[in-house]
Residue frames as a rotation matrix with the C-alpha (Angstrom) as fourth column:
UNK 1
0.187 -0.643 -0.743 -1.37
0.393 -0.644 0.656 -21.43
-0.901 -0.414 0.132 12.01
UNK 2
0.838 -0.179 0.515 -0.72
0.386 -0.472 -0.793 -18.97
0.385 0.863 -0.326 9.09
UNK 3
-0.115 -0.897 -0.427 2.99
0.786 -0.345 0.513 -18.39
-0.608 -0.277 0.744 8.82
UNK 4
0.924 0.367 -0.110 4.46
0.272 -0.831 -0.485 -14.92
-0.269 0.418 -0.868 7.99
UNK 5
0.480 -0.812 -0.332 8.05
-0.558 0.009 -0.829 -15.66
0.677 0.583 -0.449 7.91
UNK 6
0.229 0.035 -0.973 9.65
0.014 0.999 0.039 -17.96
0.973 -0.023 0.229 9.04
UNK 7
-0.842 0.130 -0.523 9.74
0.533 0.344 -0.773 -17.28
0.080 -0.930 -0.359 13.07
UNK 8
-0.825 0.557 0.089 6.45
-0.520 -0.689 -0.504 -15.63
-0.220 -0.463 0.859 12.95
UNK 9
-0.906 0.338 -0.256 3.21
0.235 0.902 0.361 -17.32
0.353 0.267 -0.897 13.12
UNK 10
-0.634 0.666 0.393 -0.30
-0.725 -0.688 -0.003 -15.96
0.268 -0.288 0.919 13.54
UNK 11
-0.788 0.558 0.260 -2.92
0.188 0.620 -0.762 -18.21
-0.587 -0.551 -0.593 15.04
UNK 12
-0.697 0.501 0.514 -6.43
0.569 -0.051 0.821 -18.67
0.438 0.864 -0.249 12.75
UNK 13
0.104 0.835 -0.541 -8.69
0.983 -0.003 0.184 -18.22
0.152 -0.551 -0.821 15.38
UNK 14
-0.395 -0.287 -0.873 -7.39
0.573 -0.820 0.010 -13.98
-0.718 -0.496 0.487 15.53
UNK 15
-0.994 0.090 -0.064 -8.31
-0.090 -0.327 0.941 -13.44
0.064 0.941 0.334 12.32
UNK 16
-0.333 0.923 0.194 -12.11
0.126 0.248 -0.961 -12.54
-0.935 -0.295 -0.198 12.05
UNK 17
-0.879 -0.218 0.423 -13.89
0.367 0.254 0.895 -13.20
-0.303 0.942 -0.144 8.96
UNK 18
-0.009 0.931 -0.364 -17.30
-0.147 -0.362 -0.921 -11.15
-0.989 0.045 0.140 7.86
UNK 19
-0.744 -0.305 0.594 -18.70
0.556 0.210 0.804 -12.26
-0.370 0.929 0.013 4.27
UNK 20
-0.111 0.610 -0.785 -20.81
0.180 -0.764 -0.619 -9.30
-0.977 -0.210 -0.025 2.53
UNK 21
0.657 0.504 0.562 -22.62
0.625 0.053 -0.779 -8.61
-0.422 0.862 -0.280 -0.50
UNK 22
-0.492 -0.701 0.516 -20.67
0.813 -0.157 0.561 -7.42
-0.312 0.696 0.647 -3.26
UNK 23
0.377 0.820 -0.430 -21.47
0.094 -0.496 -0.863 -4.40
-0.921 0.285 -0.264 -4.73
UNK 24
-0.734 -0.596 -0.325 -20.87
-0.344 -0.086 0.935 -3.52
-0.586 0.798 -0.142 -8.63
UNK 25
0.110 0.493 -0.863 -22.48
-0.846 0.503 0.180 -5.40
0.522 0.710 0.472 -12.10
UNK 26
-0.777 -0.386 0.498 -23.88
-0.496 0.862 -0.105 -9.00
-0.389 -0.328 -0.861 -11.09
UNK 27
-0.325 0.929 -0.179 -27.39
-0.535 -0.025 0.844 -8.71
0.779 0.370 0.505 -11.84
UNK 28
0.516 0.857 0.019 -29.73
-0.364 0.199 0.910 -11.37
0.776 -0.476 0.415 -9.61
UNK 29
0.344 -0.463 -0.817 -26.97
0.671 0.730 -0.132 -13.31
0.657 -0.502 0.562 -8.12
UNK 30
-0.727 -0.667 0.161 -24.95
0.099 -0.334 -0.937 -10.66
0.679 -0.666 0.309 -6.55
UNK 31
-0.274 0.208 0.939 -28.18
-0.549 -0.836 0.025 -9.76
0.790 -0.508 0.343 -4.33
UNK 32
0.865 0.478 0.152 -28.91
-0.425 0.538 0.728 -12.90
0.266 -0.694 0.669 -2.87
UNK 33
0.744 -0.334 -0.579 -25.61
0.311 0.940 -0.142 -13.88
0.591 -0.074 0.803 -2.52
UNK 34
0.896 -0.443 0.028 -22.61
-0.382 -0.737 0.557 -12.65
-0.226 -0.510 -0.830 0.02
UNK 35
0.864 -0.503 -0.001 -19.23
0.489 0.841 -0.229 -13.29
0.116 0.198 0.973 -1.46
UNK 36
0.141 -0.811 0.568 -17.38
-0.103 -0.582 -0.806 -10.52
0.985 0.056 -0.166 -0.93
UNK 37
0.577 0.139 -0.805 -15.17
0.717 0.385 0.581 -11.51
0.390 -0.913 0.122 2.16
UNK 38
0.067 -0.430 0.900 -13.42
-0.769 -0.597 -0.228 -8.95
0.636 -0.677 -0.371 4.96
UNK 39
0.244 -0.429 -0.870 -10.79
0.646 0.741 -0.184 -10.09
0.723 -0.518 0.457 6.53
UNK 40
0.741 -0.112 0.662 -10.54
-0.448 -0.816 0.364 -8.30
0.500 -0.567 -0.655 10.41
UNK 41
-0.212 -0.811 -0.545 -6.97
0.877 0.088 -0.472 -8.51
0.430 -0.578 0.693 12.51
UNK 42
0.867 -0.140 0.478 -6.74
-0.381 -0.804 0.456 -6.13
0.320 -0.577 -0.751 15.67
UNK 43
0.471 -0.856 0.215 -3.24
-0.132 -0.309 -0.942 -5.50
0.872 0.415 -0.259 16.19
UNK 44
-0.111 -0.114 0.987 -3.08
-0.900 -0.409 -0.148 -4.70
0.421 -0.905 -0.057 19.59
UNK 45
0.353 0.391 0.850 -4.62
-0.836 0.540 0.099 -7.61
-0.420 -0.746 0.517 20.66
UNK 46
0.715 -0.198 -0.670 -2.52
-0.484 0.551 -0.680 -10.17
0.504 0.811 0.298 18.53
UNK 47
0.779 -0.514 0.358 0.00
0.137 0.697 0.704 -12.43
-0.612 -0.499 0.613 19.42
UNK 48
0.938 -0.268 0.219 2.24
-0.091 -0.801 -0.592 -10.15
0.335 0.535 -0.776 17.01
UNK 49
-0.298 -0.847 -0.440 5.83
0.946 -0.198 -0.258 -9.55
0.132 -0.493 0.860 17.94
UNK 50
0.215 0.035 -0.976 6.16
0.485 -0.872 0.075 -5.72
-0.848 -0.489 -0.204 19.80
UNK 51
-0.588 -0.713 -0.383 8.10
0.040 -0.498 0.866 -4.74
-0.808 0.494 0.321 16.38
UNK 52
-0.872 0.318 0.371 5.93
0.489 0.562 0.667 -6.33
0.004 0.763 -0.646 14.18
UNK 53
0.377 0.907 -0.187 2.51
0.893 -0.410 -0.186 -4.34
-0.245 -0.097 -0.965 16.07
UNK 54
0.093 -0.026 -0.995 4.58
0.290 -0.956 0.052 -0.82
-0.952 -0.294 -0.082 16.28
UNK 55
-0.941 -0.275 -0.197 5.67
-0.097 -0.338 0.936 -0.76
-0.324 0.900 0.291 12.77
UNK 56
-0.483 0.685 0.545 2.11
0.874 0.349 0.337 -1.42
0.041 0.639 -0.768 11.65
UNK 57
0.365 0.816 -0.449 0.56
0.896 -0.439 -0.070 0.55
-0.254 -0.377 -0.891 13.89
UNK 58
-0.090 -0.434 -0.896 2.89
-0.047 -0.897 0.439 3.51
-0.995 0.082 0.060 12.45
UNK 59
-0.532 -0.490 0.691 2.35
0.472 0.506 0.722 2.65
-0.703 0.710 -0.038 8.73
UNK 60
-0.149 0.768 -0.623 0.32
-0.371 -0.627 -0.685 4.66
-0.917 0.129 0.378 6.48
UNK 61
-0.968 0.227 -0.109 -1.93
-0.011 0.394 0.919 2.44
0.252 0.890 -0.379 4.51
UNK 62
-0.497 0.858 0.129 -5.39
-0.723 -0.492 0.486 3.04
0.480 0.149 0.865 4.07
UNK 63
0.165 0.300 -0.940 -6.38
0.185 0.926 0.328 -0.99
0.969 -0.228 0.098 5.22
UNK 64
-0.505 -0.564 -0.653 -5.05
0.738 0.111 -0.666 -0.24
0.448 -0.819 0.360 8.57
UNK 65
0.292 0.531 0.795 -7.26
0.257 -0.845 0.470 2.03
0.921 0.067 -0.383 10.67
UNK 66
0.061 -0.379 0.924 -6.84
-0.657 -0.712 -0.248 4.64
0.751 -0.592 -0.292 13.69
UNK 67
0.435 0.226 0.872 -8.06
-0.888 0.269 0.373 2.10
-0.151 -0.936 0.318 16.39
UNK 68
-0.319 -0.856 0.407 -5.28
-0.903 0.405 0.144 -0.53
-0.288 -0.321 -0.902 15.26
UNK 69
0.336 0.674 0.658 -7.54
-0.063 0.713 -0.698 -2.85
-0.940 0.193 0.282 13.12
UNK 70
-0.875 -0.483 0.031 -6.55
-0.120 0.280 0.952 -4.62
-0.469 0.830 -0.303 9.86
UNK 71
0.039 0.966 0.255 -9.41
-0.119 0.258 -0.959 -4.47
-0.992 0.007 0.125 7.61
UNK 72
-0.843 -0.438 -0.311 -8.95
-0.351 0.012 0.936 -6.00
-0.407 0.899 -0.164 4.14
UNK 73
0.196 0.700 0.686 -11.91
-0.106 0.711 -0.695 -6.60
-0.975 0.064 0.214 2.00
UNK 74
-0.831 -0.515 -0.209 -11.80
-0.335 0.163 0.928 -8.28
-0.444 0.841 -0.308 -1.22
UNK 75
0.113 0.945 0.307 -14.59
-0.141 0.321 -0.937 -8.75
-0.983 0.063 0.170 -3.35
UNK 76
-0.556 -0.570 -0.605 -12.43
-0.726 -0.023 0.688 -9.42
-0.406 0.821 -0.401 -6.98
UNK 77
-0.924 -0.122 -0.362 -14.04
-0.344 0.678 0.650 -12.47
0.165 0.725 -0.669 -7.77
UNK 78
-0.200 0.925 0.322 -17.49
-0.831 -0.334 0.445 -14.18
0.519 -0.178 0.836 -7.43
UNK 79
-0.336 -0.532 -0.777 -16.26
0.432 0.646 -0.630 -16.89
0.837 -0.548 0.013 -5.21
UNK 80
0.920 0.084 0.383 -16.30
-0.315 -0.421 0.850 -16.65
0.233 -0.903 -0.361 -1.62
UNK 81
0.551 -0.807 0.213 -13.37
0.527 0.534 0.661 -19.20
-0.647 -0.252 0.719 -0.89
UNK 82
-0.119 -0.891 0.437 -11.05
0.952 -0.228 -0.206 -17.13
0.284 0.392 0.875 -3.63
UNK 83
0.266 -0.114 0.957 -11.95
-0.143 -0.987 -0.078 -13.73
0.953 -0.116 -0.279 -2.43
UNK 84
0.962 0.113 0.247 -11.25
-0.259 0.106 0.960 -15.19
0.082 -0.988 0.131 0.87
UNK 85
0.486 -0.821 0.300 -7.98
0.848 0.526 0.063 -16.60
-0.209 0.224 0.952 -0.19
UNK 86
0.257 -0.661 0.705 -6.75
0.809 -0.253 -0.531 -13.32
0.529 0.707 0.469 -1.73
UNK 87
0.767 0.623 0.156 -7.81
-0.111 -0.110 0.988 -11.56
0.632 -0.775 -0.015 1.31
UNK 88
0.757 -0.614 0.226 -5.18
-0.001 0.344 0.939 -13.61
-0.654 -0.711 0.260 3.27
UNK 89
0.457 -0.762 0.459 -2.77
0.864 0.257 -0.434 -13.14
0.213 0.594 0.776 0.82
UNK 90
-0.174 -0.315 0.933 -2.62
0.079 -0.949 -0.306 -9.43
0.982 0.021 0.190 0.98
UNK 91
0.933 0.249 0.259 -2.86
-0.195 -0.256 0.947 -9.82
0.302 -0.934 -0.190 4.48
UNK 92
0.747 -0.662 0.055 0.21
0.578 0.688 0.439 -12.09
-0.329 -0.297 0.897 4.73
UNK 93
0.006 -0.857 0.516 2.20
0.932 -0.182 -0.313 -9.43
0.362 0.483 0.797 2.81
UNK 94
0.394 -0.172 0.903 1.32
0.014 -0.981 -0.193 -6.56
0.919 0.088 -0.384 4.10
UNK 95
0.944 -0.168 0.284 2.12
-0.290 -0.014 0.957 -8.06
-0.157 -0.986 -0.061 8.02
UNK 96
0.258 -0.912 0.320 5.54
0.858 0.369 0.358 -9.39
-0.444 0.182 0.877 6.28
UNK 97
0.480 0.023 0.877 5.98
0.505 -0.825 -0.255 -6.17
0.717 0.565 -0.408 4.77
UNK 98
0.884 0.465 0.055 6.34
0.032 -0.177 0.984 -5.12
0.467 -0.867 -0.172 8.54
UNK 99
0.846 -0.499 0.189 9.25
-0.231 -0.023 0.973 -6.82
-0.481 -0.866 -0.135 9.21
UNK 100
0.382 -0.684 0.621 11.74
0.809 -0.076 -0.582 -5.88
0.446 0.725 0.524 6.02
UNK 101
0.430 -0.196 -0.882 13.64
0.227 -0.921 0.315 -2.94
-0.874 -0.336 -0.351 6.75
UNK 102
0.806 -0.001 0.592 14.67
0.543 0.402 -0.738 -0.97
-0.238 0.916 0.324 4.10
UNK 103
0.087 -0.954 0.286 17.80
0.972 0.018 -0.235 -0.06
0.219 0.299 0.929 2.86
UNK 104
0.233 -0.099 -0.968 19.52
0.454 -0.869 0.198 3.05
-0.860 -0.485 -0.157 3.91
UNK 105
0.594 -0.256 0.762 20.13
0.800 0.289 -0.526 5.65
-0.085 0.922 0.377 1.30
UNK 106
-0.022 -0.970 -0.243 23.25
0.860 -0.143 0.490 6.98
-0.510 -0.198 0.837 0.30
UNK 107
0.662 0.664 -0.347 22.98
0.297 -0.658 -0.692 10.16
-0.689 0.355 -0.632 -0.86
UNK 108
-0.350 -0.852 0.389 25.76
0.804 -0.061 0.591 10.84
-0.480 0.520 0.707 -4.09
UNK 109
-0.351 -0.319 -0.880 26.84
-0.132 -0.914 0.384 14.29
-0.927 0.251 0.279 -5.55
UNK 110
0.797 0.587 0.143 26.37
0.066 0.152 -0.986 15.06
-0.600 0.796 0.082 -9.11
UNK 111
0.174 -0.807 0.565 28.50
0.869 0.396 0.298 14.71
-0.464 0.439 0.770 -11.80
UNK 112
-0.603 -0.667 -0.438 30.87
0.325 -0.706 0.629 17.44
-0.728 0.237 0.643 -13.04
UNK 113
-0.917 0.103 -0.386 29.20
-0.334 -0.728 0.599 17.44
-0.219 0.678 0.702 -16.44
UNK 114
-0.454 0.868 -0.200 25.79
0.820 0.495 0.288 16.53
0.349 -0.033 -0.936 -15.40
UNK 115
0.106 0.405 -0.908 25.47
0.754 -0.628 -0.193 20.35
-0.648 -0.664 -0.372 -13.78
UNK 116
-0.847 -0.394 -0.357 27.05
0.096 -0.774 0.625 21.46
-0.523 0.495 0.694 -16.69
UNK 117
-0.682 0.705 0.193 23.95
0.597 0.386 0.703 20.22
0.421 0.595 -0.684 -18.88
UNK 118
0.072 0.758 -0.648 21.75
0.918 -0.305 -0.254 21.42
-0.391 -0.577 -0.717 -16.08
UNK 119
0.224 0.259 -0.940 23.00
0.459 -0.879 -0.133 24.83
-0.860 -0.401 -0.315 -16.56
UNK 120
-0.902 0.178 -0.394 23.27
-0.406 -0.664 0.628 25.29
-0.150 0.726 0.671 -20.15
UNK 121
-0.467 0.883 0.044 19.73
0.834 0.424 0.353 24.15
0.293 0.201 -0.935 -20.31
UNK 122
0.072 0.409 -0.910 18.88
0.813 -0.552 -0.184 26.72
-0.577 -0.727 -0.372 -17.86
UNK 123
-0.599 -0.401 -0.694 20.73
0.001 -0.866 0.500 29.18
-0.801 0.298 0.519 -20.16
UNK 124
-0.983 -0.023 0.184 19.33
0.176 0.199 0.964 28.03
-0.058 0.980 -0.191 -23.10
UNK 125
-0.158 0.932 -0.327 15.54
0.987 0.147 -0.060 28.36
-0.008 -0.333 -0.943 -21.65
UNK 126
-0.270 -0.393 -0.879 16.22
0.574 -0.799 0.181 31.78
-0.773 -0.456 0.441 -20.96
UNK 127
-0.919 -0.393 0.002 17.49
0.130 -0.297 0.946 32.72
-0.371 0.870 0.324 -24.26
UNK 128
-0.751 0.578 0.319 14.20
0.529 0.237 0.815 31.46
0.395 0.781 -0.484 -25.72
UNK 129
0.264 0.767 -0.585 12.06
0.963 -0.244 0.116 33.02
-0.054 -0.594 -0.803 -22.72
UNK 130
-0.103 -0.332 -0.938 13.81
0.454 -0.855 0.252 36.60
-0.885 -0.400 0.238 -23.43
UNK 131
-0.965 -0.065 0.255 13.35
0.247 0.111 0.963 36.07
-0.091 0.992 -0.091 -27.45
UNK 132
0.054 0.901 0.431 9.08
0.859 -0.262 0.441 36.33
0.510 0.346 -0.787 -27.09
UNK 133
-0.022 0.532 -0.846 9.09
0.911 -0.338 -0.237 39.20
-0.412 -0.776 -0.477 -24.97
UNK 134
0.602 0.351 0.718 7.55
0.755 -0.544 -0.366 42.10
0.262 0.762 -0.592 -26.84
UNK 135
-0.468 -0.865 -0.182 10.56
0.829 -0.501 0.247 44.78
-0.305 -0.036 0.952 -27.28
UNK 136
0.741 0.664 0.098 8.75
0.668 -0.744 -0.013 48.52
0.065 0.075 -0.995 -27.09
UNK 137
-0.705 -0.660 0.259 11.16
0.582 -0.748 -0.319 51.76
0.405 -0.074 0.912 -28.20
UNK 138
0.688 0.722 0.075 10.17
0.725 -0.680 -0.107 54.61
-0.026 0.128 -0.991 -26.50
């Protein structure tokens, strides 16, 4: 069981695992070897809370795709077992991520002589923007 907080609990066996050649600088090793791992989670079909699938499935992050699939690949190290590991890390946060809500914000006025600033700045721009312009008697 991989926990996500502390009543949630994902099951291993949902999680699919696909391990694929790296791409980048490796020289001989990287071609014969597949260490870069992808980690696949379909939402929909999860054992998820309802709150826990809708808020994903409404999230806009790039890992997360149209047909409701988690797809995280990780390919940082030349490991398999630690790109796997980090993998499920950023998985574990981004499904706990899910179920923070975040603070409401209060919206507050400005301050008397914070507008005042504002607008002599404003004046003061001016001044200098009315100073280059080319002055023609006719």
């Amino acid at each position: 069981m991989i926990k996500i907080s502390n009543s949630v609990h994902i099951a291993e066996h949902e999680i699919e695992w696909q391990f694929i050649r790296s791409s980048g600088a490796g020289g001989q090793h990287l071609n014969k070897v597949s260490t870069a791992a992808q980690l696949i989670f379909d939402i929909k079909a999860s054992s998820l809370p309802l709150f826990y699938q809708q808020v994903l499935l409404k999230k806009a992050d790039h890992r997360i795709s149209k047909s409701g699939k988690i797809i995280i690949k990780c390919q940082q190290s030349r490991s398999q077992d630690s790109n796997r590991q980090t993998a499920l890390i950023q998985f574990i946060e981004l499904v706990s991520s899910a179920g923070k809500t975040q603070k409401k914000r209060i919206a507050t006025k400005p301050t008397k002589n914070s507008q005042q600033r504002r607008i002599t700045a404003k004046k003061q721009k001016g001044l200098t923007k009315n100073l280059r312009q080319k002055k023609t008697d006719y």
